[in-house]
C-alpha positions in Angstrom: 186.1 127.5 123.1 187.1 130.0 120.6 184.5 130.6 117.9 185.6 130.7 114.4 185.3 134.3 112.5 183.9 133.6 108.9 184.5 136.4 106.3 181.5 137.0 103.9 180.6 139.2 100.9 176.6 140.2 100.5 175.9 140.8 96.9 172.6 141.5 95.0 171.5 141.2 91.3 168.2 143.1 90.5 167.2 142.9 94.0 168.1 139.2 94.6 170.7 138.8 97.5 172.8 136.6 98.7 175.7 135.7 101.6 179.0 134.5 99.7 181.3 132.6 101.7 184.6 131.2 100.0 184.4 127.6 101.3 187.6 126.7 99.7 189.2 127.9 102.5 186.6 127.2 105.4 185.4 123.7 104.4 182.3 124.3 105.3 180.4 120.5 105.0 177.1 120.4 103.1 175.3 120.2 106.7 177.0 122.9 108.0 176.2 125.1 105.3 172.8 124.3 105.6 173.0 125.6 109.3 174.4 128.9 108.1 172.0 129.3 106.0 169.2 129.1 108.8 171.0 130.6 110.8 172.3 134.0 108.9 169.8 134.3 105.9 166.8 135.3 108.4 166.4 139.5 107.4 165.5 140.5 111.2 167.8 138.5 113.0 170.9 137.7 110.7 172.1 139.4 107.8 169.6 138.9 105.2 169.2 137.5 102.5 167.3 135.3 100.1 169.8 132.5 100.0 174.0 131.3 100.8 176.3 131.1 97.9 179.7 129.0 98.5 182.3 129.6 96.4 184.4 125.5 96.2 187.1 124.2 94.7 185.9 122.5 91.5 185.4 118.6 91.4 185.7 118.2 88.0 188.4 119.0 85.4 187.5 122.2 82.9 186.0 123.9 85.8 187.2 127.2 87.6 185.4 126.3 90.9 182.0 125.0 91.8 179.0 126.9 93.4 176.7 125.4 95.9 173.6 127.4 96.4 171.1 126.9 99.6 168.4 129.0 100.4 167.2 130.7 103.1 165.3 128.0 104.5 168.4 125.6 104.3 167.3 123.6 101.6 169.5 123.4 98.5 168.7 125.0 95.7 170.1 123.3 92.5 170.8 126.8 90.5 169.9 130.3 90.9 171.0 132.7 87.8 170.8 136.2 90.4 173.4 134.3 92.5 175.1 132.2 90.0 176.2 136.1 88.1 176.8 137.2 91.7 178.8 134.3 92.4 180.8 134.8 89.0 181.8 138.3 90.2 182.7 137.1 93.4 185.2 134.5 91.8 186.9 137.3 89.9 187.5 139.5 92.8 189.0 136.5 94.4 191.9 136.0 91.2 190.1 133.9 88.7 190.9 135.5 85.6 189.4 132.6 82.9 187.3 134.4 80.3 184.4 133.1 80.7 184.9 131.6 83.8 183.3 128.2 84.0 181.7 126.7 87.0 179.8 123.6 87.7 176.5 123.7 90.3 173.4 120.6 90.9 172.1 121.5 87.9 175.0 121.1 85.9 177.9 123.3 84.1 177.8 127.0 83.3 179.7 130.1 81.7 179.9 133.6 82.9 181.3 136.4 81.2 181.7 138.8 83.8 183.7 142.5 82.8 186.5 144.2 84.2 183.5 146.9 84.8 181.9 146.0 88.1 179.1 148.3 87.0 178.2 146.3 83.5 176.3 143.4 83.2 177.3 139.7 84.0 176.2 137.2 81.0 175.5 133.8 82.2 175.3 131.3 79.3 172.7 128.6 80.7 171.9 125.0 79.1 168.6 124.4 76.9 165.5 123.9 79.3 163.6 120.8 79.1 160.1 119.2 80.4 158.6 122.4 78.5 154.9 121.6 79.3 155.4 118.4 80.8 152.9 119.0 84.1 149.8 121.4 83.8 147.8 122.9 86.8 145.0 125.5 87.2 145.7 128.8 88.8 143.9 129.6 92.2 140.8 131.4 92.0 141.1 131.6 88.1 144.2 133.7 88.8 145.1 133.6 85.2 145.6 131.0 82.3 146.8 127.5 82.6 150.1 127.3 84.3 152.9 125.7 82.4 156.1 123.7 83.5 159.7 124.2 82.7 163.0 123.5 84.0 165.8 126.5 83.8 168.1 125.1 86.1 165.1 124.5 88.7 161.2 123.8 88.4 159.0 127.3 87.3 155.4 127.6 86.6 154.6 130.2 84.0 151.0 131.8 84.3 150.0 134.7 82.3 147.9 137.4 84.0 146.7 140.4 82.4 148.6 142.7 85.0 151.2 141.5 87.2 150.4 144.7 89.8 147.2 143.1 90.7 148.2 139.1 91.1 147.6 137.7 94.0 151.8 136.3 94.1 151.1 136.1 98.2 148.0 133.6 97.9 148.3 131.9 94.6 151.9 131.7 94.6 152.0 129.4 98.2 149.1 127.0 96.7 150.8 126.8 93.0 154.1 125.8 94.5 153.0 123.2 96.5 150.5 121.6 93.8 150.5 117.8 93.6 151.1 117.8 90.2 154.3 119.0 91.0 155.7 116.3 93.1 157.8 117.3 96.2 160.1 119.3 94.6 157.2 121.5 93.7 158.2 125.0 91.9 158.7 128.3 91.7 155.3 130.5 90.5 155.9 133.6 87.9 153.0 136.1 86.8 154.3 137.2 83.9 152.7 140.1 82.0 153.3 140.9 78.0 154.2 144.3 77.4 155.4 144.3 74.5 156.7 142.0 71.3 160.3 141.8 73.7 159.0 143.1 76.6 157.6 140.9 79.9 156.7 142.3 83.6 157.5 139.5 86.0 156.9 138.6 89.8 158.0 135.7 91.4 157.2 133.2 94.5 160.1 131.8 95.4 160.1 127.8 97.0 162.7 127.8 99.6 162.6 131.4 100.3 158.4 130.8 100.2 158.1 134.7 99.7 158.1 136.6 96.6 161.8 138.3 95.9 162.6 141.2 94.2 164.1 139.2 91.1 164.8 135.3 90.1 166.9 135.2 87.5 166.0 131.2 86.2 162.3 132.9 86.8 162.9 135.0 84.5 164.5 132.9 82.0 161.4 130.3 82.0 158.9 133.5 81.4 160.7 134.3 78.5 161.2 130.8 77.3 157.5 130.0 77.9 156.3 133.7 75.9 158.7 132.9 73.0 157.0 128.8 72.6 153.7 130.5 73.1 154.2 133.2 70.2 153.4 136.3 73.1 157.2 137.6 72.0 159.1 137.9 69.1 162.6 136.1 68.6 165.7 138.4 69.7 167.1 139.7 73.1 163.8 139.9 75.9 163.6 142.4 78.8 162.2 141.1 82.0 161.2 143.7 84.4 161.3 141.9 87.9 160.6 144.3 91.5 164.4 144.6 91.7 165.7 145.9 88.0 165.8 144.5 84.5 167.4 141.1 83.2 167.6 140.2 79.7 167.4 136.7 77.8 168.0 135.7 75.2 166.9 132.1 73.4 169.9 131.2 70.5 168.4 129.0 68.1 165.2 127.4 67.8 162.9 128.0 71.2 162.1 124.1 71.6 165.5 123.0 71.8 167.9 126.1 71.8 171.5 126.0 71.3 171.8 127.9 74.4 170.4 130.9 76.5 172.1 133.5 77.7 170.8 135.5 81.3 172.2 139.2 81.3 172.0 141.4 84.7 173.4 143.2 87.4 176.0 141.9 90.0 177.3 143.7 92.7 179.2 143.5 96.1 176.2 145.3 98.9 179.0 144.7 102.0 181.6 142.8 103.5 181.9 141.7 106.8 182.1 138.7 109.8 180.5 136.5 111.6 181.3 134.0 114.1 180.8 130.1 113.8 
């Protein structure tokens, strides 16, 4: 039986990367996905990556397409900001000309602004959090402070360590996302460090890729919205130093229920290539 040949793009933001597939034209079911995921996201024997991006016709009116997100362990991640940028720059190599292009995913509707300059920053305009503080759990091994829940697209734990160089993200960051507290969703566990009155050094264990990554860009976001409710940084424009690069957030309006936030970073194509299926 002839296998089919799957075109993909791999794309990165700040270190974060991703397979894209444009399943508007392969159909790719949810299951299936899944298995591609498992199957292509492993870094020694596939193509690597921390998670599959699929580019879908939309399935609502007002949207330019839809983007499904599953990580590398095959379970579905209900947003992810590095991809979601990297899947708006995907989307306007592929025609869509909308400005900003708007795009629904499981954790509901989105804008990107993404430049004619492949080299400039993608904005991502993301909804208010919620459930700021809603579950509390202590660190491992007095790791750091208190760790606090918020949503920003999916579940984060904020804990504040004096320097994020030395925090155990390898132990901690395992038992912290699987905490009871959590339920089975559980979350994803940031060390964030205060450098400065805008300034925050961030690394990140990521659920579903259980590892830390480079960058997380909904990671980032929750540090900064966390800092900013806390009083550790100043209103205006944050910088977020992850492994992988620098994102920026920024909180419009008043922290505890903003008007909206806005994720700025890199996108860019890595490769394109094939697979079979």
């Amino acid at each position: 039986m002839r296998r089919l040949v799957v075109e993909f793009t791999k794309m990165e933001g700040a270190g974060n990367d991703f397979i894209v597939v444009d399943n508007r034209f392969y159909h790719f079911t949810p299951a299936e996905l899944r298995d591609l995921a498992l199957r292509y996201a492993p870094r020694r024997t596939g193509i690597g990556a921390d998670g599959l991006l699929a580019l879908e016709t939309p399935d609502r009116p007002g949207a330019d397409f839809r983007m499904r997100y599953l990580n590398a362990d095959g379970s579905v991640g209900t947003m992810c900001g590095n991809g979601a940028r990297c899947l708006a720059r995907y989307a306007r190599s592929v025609g869509m000309e909308s400005e900003p292009l708007v795009f629904d995913t499981d954790a509901g509707r989105y804008e990107a602004g993404v430049p004619t300059d492949d080299d400039a920053d993608v904005r991502l305009t993301l909804p208010p959090h919620r459930d700021f503080g809603r579950r509390e759990v202590l660190p491992v091994d007095g790791v750091g402070e208190e760790a606090c829940f918020v949503w920003t697209g999916t579940e984060h734990l904020v804990v504040f360590v004096e320097t994020v160089d030395a925090a155990p993200v390898s132990t901690a960051g395992p038992a912290l996302r699987r905490d009871a507290a959590l339920g089975p969703a559980g979350a994803n566990v940031n060390f964030v460090e205060v450098t400065g009155r805008q300034r925050l050094r961030v690394r990140t264990f990521e659920k579903g890729v259980e590892a830390e990554t480079l960058a997380c860009g909904t990671g980032a976001t929750a540090s900064a919205v966390v800092a900013r409710l806390a009083g550790r940084v100043d209103a205006g424009p944050v910088q977020v130093e992850m492994p992988g690069g620098r994102l920026t957030v920024e909180i419009v309006g008043d922290p505890e229920c903003p008007e909206r936030m806005v994720l700025s970073g890199p996108a860019r194509s890595v490769f394109r290539g094939t697979f079979e299926w």
